[in-house]
N, C-alpha and C positions, 0 to 999 in steps of 0.2 A: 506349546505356548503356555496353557496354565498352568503347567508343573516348572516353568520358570522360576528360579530366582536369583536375585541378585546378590553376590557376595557380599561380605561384610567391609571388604577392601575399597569395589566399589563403592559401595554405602556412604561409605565415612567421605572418599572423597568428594560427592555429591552436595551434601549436609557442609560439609567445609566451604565448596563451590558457592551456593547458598549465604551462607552469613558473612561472606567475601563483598555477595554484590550490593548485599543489605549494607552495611558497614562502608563500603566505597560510594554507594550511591548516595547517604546521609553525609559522607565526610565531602562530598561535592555537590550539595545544594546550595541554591542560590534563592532565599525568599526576603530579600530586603525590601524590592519594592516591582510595583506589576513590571516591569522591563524586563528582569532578572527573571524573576519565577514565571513571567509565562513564554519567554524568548530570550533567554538564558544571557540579557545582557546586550542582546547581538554583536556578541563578542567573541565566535566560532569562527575555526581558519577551515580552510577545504578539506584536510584529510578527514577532521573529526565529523564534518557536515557530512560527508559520503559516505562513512561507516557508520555512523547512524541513521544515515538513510536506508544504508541495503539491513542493519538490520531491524530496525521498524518494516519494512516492504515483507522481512523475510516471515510472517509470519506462522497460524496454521495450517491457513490455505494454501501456503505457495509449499513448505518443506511437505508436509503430511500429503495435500490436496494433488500437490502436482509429480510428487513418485507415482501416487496413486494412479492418477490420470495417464501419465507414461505407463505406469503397469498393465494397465488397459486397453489404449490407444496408440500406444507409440510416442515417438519426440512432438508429434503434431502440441504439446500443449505447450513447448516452451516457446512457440510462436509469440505467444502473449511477453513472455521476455524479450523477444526480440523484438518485436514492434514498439514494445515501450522503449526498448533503447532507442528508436527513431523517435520518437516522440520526447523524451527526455534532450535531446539536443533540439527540438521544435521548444520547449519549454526553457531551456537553458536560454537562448538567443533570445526569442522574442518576451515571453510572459513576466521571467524572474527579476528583470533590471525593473518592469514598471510595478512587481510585487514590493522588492526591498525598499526603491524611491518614496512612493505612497505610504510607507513608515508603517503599513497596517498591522493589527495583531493575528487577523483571519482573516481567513478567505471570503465569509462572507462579509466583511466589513470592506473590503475590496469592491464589491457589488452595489452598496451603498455608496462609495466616493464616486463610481462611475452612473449608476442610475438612481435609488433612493432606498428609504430604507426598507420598504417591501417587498422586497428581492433580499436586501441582505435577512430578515426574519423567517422571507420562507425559506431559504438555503439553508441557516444557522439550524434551521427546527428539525428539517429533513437530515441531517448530518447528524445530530445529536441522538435523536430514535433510533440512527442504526447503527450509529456509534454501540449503545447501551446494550439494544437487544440482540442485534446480529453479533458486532465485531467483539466487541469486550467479555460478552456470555460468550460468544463462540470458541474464544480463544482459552476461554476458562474449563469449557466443557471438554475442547480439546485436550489440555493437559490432565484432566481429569480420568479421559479412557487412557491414555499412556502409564497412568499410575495404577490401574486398575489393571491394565494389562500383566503388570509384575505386582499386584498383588492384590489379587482378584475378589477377594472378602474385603477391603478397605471401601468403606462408606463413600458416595458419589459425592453427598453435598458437604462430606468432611475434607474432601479432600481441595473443591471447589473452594470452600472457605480458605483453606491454608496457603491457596497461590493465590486470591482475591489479598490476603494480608501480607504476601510478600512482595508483590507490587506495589500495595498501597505503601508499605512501610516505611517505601524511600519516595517514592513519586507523591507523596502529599506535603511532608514537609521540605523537600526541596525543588521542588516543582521541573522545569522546564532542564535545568542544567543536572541539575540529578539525573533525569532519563537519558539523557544526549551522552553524559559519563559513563551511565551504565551498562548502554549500548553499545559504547564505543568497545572494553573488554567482551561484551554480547557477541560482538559482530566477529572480534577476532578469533574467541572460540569457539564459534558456527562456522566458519572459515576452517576453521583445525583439525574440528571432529569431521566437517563433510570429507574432507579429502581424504583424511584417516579411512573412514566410511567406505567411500569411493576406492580407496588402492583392496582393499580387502575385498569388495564386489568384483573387481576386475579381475581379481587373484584368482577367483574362485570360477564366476561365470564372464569373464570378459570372451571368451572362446562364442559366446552365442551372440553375443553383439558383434562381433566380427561378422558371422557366418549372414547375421541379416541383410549387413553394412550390403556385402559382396554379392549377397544376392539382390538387392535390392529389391528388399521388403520395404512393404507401405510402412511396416513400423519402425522402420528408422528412416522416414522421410518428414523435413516440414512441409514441402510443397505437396499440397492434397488434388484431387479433382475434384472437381464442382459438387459431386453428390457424397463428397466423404463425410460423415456425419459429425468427426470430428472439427476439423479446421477446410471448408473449400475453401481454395484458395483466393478467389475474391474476396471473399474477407479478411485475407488479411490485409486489402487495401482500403476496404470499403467501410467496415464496422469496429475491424480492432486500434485503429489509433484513434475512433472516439470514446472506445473506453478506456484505453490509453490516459486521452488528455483528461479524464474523467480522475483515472488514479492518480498522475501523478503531478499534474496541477491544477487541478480543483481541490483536493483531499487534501482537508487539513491535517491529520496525519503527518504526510510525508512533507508538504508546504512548510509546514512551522519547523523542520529543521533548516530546510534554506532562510528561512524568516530571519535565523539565529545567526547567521551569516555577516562577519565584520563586515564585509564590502560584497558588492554585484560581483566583482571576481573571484572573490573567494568562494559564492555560492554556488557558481557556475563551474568552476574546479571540483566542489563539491559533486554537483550535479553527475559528472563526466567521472569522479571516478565511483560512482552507485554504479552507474553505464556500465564499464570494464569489469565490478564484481557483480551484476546480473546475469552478464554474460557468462560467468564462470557458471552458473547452474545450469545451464548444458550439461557440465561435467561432474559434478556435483551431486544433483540434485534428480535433473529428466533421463541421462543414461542409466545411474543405478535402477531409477526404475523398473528402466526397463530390464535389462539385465536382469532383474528381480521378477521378471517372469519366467524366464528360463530356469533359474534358482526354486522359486517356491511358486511353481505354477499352480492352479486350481485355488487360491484364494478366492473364500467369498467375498470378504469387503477390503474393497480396493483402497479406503486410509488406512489399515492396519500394513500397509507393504511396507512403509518406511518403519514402524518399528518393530516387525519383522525382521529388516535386514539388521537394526541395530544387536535385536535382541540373539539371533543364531548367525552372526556374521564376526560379531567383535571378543576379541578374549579380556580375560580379567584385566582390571586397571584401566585398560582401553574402552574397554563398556561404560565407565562412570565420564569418560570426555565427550561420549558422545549421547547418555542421556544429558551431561549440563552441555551439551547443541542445544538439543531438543528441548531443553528448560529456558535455554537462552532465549530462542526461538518464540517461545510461547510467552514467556515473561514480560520481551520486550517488547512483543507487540503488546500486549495487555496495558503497558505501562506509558506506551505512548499511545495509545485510545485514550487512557484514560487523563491525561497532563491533555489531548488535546481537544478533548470534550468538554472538560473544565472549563479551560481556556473562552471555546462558543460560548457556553454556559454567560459565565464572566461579563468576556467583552461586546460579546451580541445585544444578552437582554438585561442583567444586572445593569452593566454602566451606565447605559442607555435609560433608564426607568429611576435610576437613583444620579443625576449626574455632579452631586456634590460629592461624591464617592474619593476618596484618598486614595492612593499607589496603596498604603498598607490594607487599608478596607479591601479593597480588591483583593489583593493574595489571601487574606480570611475567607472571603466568599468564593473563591477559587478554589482552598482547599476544603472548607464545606461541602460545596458542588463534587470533588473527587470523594469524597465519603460518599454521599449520594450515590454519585454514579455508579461505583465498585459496589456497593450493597444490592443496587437494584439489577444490577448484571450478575451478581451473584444467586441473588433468587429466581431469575429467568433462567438462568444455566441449564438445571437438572428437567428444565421442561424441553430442550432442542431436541433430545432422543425421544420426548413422547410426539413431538410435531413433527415431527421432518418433514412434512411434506406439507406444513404451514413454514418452516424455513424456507423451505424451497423456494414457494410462491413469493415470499417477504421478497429472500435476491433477486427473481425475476424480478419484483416489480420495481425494486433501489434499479435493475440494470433499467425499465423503462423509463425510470425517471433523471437517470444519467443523460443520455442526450440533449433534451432542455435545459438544464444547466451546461452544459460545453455551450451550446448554441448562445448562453446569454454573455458566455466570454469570449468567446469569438469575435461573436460582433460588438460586444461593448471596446472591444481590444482594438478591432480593426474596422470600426463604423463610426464614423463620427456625428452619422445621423439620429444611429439608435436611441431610444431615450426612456425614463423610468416606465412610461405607462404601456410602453410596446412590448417591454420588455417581463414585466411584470403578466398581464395579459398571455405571453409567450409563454408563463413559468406554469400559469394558471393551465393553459389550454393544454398544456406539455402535461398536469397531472390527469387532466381530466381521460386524453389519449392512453396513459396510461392502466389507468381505470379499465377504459374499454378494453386494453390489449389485453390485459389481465384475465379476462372473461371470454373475448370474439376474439383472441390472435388466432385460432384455426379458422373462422370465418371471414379474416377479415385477409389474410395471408396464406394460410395451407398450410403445406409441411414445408416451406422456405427456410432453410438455416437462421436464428436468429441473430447471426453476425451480418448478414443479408439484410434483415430487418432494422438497425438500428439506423443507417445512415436514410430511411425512409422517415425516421421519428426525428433524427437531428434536422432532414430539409424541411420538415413541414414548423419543427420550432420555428427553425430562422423566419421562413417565410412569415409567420404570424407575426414574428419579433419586428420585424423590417416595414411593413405595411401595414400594421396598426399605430408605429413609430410616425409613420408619415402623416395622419391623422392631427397630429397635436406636435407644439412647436416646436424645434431642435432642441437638445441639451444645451444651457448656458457653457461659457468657454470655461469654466470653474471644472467642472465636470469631465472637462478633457485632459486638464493638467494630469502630469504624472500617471494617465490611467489608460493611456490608448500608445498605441505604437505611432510611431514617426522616422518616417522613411532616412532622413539625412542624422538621427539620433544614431542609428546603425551603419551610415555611410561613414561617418565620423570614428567611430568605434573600430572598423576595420581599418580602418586609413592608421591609428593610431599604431595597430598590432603590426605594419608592414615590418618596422624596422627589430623588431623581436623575433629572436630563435622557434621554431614551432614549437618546441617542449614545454616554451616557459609559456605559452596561448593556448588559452582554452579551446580553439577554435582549432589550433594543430590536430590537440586532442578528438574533438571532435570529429577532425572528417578520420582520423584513425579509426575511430569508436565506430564510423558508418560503415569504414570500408571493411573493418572486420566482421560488420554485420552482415554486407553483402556478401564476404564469401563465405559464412556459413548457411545459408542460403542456398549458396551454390553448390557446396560441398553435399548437402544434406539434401537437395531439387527430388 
C-alpha cells in the first residue's frame, strides 16, 4: 500500500474529472434571489431530486464506513439501507406533501409553523454544530487519508484545504442548484465506478461470498439474533426506523433536495427512486465488502477496506473512475453540508433577527455563512484523528439527541393537541436524558444493544411532549394548517391514482420498492 502509486494516465484523468465539476457546477448556479440559491428555484423534476439524493446520503460514512463495517460484520450493516428504504416511503406519503405545502426553507422552520420558534432555534443550533464539526470536517478528513494513502508525504491540512476550496468553489457562488447539478454527474459516476468496482471483486473473490451465501454464515445474513452485537434483530423494528426518520426526514441535508421539488409528485418520485438506488448498495457497496475479507484478510483498520479494494483491485485508467467515486463521494457530501448549513444559518437565525432583510441580502449572508462554515470545518478536520474517541462520544451523543427530535415530529404531524410549550419542554428534557446517557448508559441500561435503547428515549420524549402539552391551552387552528396530516387529504389522494397505470404512481412504485425489500430480507433471513 505505501509503495503505491498512481499512474500519470490516471492522474491527468482525475485533475480533468475535477475542473469538469468546478466548471459545470459554476455554469449551473442559481444566486438571483434567496428561492434559487437556497432551493434551487423549486423548480427540480424527480429524476434529478433522486440523484442527488442518493448522492448527498452517499457520503463517507456510508461508501468508506459501510465496506468497512461489511468487512467486519458481515451484510448486517446494510440493514440501516434497508430500513430507510421503509421509511423513505413513511416519509414520501405522509411528511413530504406537508414539507413542500408549508413553502418552508428548513426543517427547522417547519417546527416553528407547527409549534413556536423555540423548537425551531434549538433544532437549527443542534444541526449546524454537527453539521460543521462532525459531518463537513469529517467528510474533509476523510478524503484527506485517501489522498494520503497514494501519497503518503502529502501534508494532512494541505490537502484538507484543497477539497475544502473545491467544494466551496462551486457551492458558494451558486448555491443551492449548483450542488443538486453537481451531484446529479456525482451520482452518475458513483454509480459507474461501484459497479466497475463490484464486477472486479466478484471476478477475483466472488467464489468466497458464494461459499458463505451456501453455507450460511452469520456474515452474509441481515437477520441477526438478539445477542449479535451487530444488528439484533429487534432492532431493526425497534430503533432503526427512528434513526431512519431522524436521516432522512429531519435532516436538512437530504430534505432540502425534496424542498427543490416542482411539485409533491415530483418529490415523491424523487423519493422512490433514492429508494431503488439505496437498494443497489447491497451490491455495490456491503457485498464487496465483504468479499474484501476473503481478498485482503487481516486488515487493521476496517475504513481503509474500500480503498484497498480500489487501489489493488482496478487497472490503469480504470483506477482514476473510481478514485473520481470516491472524490464524487466525498465532495458531494461536503458540498451539500455545506449549501445546507448556510441555508440554517440564513433562514433560522439571520432572517429572523434582521427581518428587513431582501432576497439578495440573504444570498450574501448565505454565502458568507458558507465561507465560514468551510473554514471552521476545515480547521477542526486535522484534530478528528487526534480525538477519536471525543468523535466518538459527539455521534453518540447527536444519536441521543435524535430521538426527541423524531418525537417532536411525530406528534407535531399526527397530534393536533401537541403545542409549543410541551413540546419545547420535550426537546429540553430529551437534551438533558441525553446528558445522563452520555455518562450512566451502563448504569442506567447495561450492555442492552443501543438500537434497543433508542425507542426507550423516543417513548419517554413523546410522553413529556404529550402531557406537559396538556397543561397549557391547545395550539390555535393557524398552527394546524398545512403542518399536521389529515386523514381524507390522503383518502382523496389515492382515490385520484385509482384511474392511472401503476408505473406512472408513485405509490405503484412504492409498494415495488417494499416488496423488494421484503424479499431481500428473506433471501438474506
Amino acid at each position: 500500500m505505501e509503495n503505491f502509486s498512481i499512474s500519470t494516465v490516471d492522474l491527468i484523468i482525475v485533475v480533468l474529472y475535477i475542473i469538469f465539476i468546478i466548471w459545470w457546477g459554476l455554469k449551473n448556479g442559481k444566486s438571483s434571489d434567496s428561492q434559487s440559491y437556497f432551493l434551487a428555484g423549486r423548480s427540480m423534476p424527480w429524476w434529478i431530486v433522486g440523484l442527488s439524493l442518493f448522492a448527498a446520503s452517499i457520503s463517507s460514512t456510508t461508501l468508506i464506513g459501510q465496506s468497512g463495517d461489511a468487512y467486519d460484520t458481515g451484510l448486517a450493516v446494510f440493514n440501516y439501507n434497508l430500513t430507510g428504504i421503509v421509511v423513505m416511503v413513511f416519509f414520501a406519503v405522509f411528511l413530504l406533501p406537508l414539507y413542500i405545502r408549508s413553502k418552508v426553507f428548513t426543517i427547522p422552520e417547519f417546527l416553528e409553523k407547527r409549534f413556536d420558534k423555540r423548537s425551531r432555534f434549538y433544532f437549527s443550533a443542534i444541526c449546524i454544530i454537527g453539521n460543521i464539526f462532525l459531518d463537513a470536517a469529517g467528510a474533509l478528513y476523510a478524503a484527506a487519508l485517501i489522498i494520503k494513502l497514494i501519497y503518503p508525504a502529502a501534508d494532512l491540512q494541505l490537502i484538507i484545504i484543497i477539497f475544502a476550496a473545491i467544494a466551496a468553489s462551486y457551492t458558494i457562488p451558486g448555491g443551492l442548484s449548483s450542488v443538486i447539478k453537481t451531484e446529479l454527474i456525482q451520482a452518475i459516476i458513483l454509480i459507474i465506478g461501484s459497479i466497475i468496482l463490484t464486477f472486479f471483486c466478484f471476478q477475483q473473490g466472488g467464489d468466497y461470498f458464494i461459499d458463505l451465501y451456501k453455507n450460511g454464515d452469520i456474515l452474509a445474513k441481515l437477520i441477526r439474533p438478539m445477542d449479535d452485537p451487530a444488528t439484533p434483530w429487534l432492532g431493526l423494528i425497534v430503533g432503526m426506523p427512528i434513526l431512519g426518520i431522524y436521516f432522512w426526514a429531519n435532516n436538512q441535508t437530504m430534505v432540502q433536495r425534496v424542498l427543490s421539488a416542482k411539485t409533491v409528485d415530483e418529490g415523491r418520485k424523487g423519493v422512490m427512486l433514492n429508494g431503488f438506488l439505496t437498494m443497489a448498495t447491497l451490491f455495490i457497496i456491503a457485498i464487496p465488502g465483504l468479499i474484501a475479507r476473503g481478498l485482503f484478510p487481516g486488515l487493521d483498520r476496517p475504513d481503509m477496506v474500500y480503498p484497498t479494494m480500489v487501489i489493488n483491485l482496478m487497472p490503469i485508467g480504470l483506477l482514476a473512475i473510481i478514485l473520481a467515486a470516491l472524490l464524487s463521494a466525498l465532495t458531494s457530501a461536503l458540498s451539500a453540508i455545506l449549501n445546507s448549513t448556510s441555508t440554517l444559518f440564513t433562514m433560522d437565525f439571520y432572517s429572523h433577527f434582521n427581518k428587513n432583510a431582501d432576497s439578495k441580502k440573504l444570498v450574501k449572508v448565505g454565502k458568507i455563512a458558507s465561507l465560514v462554515i468551510i473554514v471552521l470545518a476545515a480547521i477542526w478536520a486535522p484534530q478528528i484523528g487526534k480525538f477519536g474517541s471525543l468523535l466518538k462520544y459527539y455521534q453518540e451523543m447527536l444519536s441521543y439527541i435524535s430521538p426527541p427530535i423524531v418525537a417532536a415530529f411525530l406528534l407535531g404531524i399526527f397530534s393536533k393537541r401537541v403545542n409549543g410549550n410541551g413540546t419545547f419542554i420535550g426537546l429540553i428534557s430529551g437534551l438533558a436524558i441525553a446528558v445522563l446517557m452520555l455518562f450512566f448508559r451502563q448504569e442506567i441500561f447495561g450492555n442492552m444493544h443501543f438500537l434497543l435503547v433508542v425507542p426507550f428515549l423516543l417513548s419517554a420524549s413523546m410522553l413529556i411532549m404529550y402531557f406537559t402539552s396538556l397543561m397549557s391551552p391547545a395550539p390555535a387552528y393557524g398552527k394546524l394548517v398545512d403542518t399536521t396530516f389529515r386523514k381524507n387529504d390522503l383518502v382523496a389522494e389515492f382515490r385520484d391514482l385509482r384511474g392511472n397505470a401503476w408505473y406512472k404512481s408513485y405509490l405503484g412504485w412504492t409498494i415495488l420498492l417494499l416488496g423488494l425489500s421484503a424479499i431481500l430480507w428473506v433471501v438474506f433471513c
